[in-house]
C-alpha positions as YAML, in Angstrom:
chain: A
units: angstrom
residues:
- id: 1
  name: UNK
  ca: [-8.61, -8.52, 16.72]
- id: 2
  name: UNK
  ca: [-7.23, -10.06, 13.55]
- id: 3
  name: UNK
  ca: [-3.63, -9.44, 12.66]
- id: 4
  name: UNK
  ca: [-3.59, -6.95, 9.95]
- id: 5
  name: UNK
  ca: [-1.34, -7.63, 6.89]
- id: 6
  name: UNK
  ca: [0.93, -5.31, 5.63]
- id: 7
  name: UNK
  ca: [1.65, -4.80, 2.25]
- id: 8
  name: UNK
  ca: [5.14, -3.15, 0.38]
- id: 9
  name: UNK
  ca: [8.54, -3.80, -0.46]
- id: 10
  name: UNK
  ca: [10.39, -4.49, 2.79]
- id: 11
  name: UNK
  ca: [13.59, -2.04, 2.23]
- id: 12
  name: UNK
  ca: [11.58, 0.71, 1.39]
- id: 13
  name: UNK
  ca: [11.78, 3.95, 4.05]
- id: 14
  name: UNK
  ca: [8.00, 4.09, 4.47]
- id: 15
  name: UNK
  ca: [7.97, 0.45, 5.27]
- id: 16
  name: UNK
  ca: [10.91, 0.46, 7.83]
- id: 17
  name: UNK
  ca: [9.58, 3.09, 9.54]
- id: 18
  name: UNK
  ca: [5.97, 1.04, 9.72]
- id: 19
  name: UNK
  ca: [7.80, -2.24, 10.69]
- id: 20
  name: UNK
  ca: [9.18, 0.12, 13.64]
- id: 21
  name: UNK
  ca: [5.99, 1.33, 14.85]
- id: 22
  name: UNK
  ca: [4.48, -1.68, 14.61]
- id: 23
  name: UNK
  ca: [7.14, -3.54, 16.52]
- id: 24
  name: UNK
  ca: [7.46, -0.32, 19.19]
- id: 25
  name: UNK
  ca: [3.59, -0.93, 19.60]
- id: 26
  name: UNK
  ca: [3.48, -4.45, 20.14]
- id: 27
  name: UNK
  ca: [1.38, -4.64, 17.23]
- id: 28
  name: UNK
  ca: [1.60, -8.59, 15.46]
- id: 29
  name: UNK
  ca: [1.01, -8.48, 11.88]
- id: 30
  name: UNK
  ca: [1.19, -10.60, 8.66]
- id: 31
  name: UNK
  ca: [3.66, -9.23, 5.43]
- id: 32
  name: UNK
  ca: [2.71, -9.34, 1.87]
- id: 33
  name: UNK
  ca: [6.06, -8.20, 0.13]
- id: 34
  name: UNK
  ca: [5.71, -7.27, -3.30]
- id: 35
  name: UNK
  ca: [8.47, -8.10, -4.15]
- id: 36
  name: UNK
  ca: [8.58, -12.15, -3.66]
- id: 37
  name: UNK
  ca: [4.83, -12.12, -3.79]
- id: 38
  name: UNK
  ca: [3.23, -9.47, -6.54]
- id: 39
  name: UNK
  ca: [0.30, -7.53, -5.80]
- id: 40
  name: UNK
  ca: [-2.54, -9.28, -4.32]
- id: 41
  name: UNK
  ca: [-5.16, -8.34, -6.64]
- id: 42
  name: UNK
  ca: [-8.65, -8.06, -4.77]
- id: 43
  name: UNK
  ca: [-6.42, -6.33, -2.18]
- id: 44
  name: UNK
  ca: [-5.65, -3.40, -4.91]
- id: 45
  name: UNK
  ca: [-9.63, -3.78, -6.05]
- id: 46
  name: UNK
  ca: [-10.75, -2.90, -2.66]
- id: 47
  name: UNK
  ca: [-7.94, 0.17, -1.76]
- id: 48
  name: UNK
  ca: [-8.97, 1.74, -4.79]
- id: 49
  name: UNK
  ca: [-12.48, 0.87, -4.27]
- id: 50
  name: UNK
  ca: [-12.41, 2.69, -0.97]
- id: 51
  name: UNK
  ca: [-10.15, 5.09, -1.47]
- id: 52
  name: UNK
  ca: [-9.66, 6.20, -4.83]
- id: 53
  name: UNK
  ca: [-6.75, 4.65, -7.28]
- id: 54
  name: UNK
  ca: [-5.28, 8.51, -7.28]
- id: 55
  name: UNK
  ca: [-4.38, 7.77, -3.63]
- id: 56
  name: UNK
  ca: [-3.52, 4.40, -3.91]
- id: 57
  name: UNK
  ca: [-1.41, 4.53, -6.98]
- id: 58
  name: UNK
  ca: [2.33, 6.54, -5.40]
- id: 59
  name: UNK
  ca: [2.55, 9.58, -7.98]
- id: 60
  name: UNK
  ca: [5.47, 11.25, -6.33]
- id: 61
  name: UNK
  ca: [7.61, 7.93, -6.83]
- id: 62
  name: UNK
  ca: [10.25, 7.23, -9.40]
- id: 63
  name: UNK
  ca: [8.28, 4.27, -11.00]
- id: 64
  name: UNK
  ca: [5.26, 6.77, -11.57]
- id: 65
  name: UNK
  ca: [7.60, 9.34, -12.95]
- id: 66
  name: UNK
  ca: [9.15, 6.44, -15.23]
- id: 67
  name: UNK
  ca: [6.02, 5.42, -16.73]
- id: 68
  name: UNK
  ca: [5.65, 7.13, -19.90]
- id: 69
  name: UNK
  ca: [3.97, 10.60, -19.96]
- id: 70
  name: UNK
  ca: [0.74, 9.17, -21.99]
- id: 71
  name: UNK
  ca: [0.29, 6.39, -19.71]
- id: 72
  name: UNK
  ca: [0.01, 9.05, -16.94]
- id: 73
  name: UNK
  ca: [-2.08, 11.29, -17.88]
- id: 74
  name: UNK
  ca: [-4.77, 8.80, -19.53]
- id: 75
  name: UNK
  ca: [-4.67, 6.60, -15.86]
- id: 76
  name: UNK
  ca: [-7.77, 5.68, -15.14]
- id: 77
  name: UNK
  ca: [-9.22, 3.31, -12.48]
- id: 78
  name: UNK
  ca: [-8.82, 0.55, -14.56]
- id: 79
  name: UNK
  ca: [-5.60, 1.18, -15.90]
- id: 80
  name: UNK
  ca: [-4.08, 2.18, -12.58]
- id: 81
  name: UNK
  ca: [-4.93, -1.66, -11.49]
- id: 82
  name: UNK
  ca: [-3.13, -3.06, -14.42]
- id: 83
  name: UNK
  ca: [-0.30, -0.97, -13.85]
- id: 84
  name: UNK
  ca: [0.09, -1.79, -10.21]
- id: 85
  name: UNK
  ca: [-0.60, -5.45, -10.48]
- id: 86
  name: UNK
  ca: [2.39, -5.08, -13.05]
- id: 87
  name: UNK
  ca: [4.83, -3.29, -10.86]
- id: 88
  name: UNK
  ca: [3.41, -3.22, -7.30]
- id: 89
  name: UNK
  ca: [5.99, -0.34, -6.71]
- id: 90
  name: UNK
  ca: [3.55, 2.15, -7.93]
- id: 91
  name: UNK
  ca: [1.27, 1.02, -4.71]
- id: 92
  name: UNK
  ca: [1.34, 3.94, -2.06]
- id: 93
  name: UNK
  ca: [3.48, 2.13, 1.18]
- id: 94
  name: UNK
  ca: [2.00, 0.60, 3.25]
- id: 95
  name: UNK
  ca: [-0.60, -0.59, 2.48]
- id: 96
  name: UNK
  ca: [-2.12, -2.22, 5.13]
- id: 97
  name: UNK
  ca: [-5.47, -4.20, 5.87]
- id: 98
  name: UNK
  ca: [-7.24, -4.24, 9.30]
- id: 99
  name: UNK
  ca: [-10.72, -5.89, 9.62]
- id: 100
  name: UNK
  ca: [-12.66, -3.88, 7.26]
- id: 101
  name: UNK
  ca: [-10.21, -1.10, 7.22]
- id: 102
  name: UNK
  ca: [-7.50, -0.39, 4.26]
- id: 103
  name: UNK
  ca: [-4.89, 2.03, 5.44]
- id: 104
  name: UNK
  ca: [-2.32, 3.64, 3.12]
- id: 105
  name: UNK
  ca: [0.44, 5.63, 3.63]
- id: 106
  name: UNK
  ca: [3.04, 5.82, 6.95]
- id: 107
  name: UNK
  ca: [0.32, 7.78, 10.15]
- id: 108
  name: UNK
  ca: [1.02, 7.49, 13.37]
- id: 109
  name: UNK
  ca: [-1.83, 8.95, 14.51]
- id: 110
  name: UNK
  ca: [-3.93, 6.40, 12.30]
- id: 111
  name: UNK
  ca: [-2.20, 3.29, 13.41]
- id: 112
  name: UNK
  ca: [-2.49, 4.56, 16.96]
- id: 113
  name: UNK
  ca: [-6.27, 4.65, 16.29]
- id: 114
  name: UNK
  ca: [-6.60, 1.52, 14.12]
- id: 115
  name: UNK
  ca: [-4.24, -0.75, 15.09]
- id: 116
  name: UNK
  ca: [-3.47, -0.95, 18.53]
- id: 117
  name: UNK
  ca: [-5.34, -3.91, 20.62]
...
């Protein structure tokens, strides 16, 4: 199996507790952090392609709740890739990529299922 890559901003709670599991698991994996890196583009494309840009776009985060009302309520596909390419902290954490498989979000029960070799 291919490592997956795992995508976020490595201080955030969501991702410690991934980079723990992962670790605890034995589980090697590549990092993508937003952070010194930006959003990877066809990444984003293909999260949202498979599973919607209302779940891949965080809207219980700060950043979404500091975009400006009108921006939120008008997000659309499109718009919700522009915004995230522009500040990857709207991206749900993590955000990972196994095989064919896009994860999102911190699940045990998931990466027990997914990710473990």
């Amino acid at each position: 199996m291919a490592k997956p890559k795992v995508y976020g901003i490595k201080n955030c709670d969501s991702m410690k507790k991934t980079f723990a599991w992962l670790d605890k698991h034995s589980v090697a994996y590549d990092f993508h952090d937003y952070k010194k890196s930006g959003a990877d583009e066809t990444t984003l494309k293909a999260a949202i392609k498979a599973h919607g840009w209302e779940a891949v776009i965080n809207r219980k985060g700060t950043t979404w709740r500091a975009l400006p009302e009108k921006t939120r309520e008008s997000m659309t596909e499109k718009s919700a890739l522009a915004a995230a390419l522009d500040n990857p902290s709207l991206v749900k954490r993590p955000l990972i990529v196994s095989g064919k498989d896009i994860l999102l979000g911190y699940d045990e029960a998931t990466f027990k299922a997914l990710l473990k070799s």
